[in-house]
N, C-alpha and C positions, 0 to 999 in steps of 0.2 A: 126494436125497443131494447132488445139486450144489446144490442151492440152500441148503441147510445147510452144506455148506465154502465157501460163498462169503458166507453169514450170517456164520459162524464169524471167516471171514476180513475180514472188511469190521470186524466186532467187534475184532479183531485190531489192525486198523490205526489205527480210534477210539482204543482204549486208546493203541497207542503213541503218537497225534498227542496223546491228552492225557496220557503222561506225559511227551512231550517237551516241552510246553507247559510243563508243571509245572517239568519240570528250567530251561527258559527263563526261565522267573517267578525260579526262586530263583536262578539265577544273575544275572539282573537285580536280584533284591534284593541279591544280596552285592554284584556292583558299583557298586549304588546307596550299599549300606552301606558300602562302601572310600572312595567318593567324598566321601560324607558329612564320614566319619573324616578322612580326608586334609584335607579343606576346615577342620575344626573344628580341626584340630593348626594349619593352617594361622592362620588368626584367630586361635588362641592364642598362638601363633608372633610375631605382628604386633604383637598385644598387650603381649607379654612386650620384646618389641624397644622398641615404642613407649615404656614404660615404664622401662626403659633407659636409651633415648635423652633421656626428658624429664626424667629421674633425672641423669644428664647435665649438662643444660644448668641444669639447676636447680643440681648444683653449681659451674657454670661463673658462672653471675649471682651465687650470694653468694658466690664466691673476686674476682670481679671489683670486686661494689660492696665487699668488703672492702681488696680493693687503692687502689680509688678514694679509700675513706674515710680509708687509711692513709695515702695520698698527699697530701688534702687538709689532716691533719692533722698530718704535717711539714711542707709549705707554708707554714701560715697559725702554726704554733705551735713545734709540736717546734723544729723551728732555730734558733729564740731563746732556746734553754739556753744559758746561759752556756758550758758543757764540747762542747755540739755546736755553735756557732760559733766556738769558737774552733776546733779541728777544723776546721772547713772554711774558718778565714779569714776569716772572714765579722763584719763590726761591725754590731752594731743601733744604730739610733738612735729606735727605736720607742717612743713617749710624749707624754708631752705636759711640754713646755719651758716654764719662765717665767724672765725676764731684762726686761732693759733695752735699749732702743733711741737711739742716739745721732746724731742728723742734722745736717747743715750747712742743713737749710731754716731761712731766716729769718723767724720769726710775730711781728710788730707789735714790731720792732724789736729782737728776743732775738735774740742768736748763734746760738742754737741750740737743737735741741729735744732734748730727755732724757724718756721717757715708756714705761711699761710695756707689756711686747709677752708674746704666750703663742704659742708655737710647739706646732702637733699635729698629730703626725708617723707617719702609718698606714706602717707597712711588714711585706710576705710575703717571703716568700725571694725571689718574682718582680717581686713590684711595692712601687714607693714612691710616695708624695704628702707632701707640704710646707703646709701652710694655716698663717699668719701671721696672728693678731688682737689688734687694739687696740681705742680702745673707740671710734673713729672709721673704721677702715677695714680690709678682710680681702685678702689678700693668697691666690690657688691656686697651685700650680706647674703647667703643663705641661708641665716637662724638668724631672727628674731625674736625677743619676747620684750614686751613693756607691762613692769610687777609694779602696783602701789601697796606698800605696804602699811596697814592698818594700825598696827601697832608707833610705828614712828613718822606714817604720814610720809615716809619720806617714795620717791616715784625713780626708777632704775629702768634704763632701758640698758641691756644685753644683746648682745650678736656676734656673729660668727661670721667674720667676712674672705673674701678672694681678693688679693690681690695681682694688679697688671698693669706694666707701664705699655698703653697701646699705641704710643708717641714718639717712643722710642728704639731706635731699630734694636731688635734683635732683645726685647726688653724683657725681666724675670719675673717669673712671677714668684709667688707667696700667698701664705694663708695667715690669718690671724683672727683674732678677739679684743672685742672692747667692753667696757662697761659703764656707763655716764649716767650721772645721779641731775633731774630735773629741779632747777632753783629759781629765786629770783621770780615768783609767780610765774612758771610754765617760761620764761625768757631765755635762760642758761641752761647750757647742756655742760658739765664739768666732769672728767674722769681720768679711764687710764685704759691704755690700749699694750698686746703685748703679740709677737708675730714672732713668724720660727725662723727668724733671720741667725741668729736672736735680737730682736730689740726690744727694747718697748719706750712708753714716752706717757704723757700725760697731754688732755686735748681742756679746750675752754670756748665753749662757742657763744654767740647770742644770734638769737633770732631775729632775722633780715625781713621774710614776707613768705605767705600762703601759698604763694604762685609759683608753681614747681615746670610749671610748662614750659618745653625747649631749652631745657637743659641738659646735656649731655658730658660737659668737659666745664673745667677753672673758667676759659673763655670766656665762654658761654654765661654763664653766671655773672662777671664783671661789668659784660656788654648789655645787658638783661637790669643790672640793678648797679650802677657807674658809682652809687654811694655807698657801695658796700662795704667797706674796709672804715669808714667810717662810724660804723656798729663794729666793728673786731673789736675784741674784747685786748684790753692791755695787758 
């Protein structure tokens, strides 16, 4: 009889070490199941953020390259409205010039020389350049400035340019200045120019057209606009 309550009991104890086994298993599985859970909210958590966040910057890149674009495109263009530079004060001189050039240089015995010049004249709201051509010699600026003056209203573009004849073998160069006052509503460029030849001379342009593209030389400008000397100024 003791050895049957102590079968009994040993039976007893098996049972309960395997049903606390059991209860250990399943509560190891639900907090293996919470962890799970928890980890996969988590990950989707991350996700949903990540997704957010690049949702985000995605519209931060096209608010920005729209900014840029909008920027680039009053820069180079918008500001040359007629209604939005006047607005802002602002004189274009952006085209391309054809007129006449008048100099005290003396060639094989002439007083002086009178000869066809094309002025093209790239300008942004930031920046300006000056290029002078004849069918002998081009003329860059490195200084620039365009001053409207308040007081007499009147508009002066200044520069400082290089000269080179690139056409001609073996051809000289030169430096020089000019100075041409804007008339004739924004049409006429009229002034005077003087280089360390020594020379100097007096220029009179009128404005041809906007379109400055593909021009590099006298050529080029004639082939480009065949009416052009038709606006030169007399």
């Amino acid at each position: 009889m003791k050895q049957g309550c102590a079968f009994r009991r040993n039976c007893s104890d098996e049972e309960l070490d395997a049903d606390q086994n059991r209860t250990d298993s399943s509560t190891v599985c639900v907090h293996m199941g919470l962890i799970l859970s928890v980890r996969a909210d988590s990950v989707r958590s991350i996700r949903n953020a990540s997704k957010r966040l690049l949702g985000c910057f995605a519209l931060h890149v096209v608010w920005h390259h729209r900014c840029v674009r909008r920027t680039i495109f009053f820069v180079t263009w918008a500001w040359k409205w007629s209604w939005v530079a006047h607005l802002m004060h602002r004189s274009v001189v952006h085209g391309v010039w054809a007129g006449n050039l008048q100099s005290d240089f003396k060639n094989e015995g002439n007083s002086g020389v009178d000869l066809p010049i094309i002025f093209v004249i790239r300008q942004t709201y930031l920046t300006l350049s000056v290029r002078s051509l004849t069918q002998r010699q081009r003329g860059t600026s490195s200084l620039e400035v365009l001053v409207h003056d308040e007081k007499t209203q009147d508009t002066h573009l200044s520069y400082v340019f290089k000269l080179d004849q690139p056409w001609v073998p073996r051809g000289k160069y030169g430096y020089g200045a000019g100075e041409l006052q804007l008339e004739a509503g924004g049409t006429i460029l009229r002034g005077v120019y003087w280089t360390d030849s020594p020379t100097h001379g007096t220029l009179r342009l009128k404005h041809v057209s906007t379109d400055v593209e593909g021009i590099s030389c006298f050529e080029d400008a004639e082939q480009k606009f065949p009416g052009i000397w038709k606006a030169r100024s007399p």
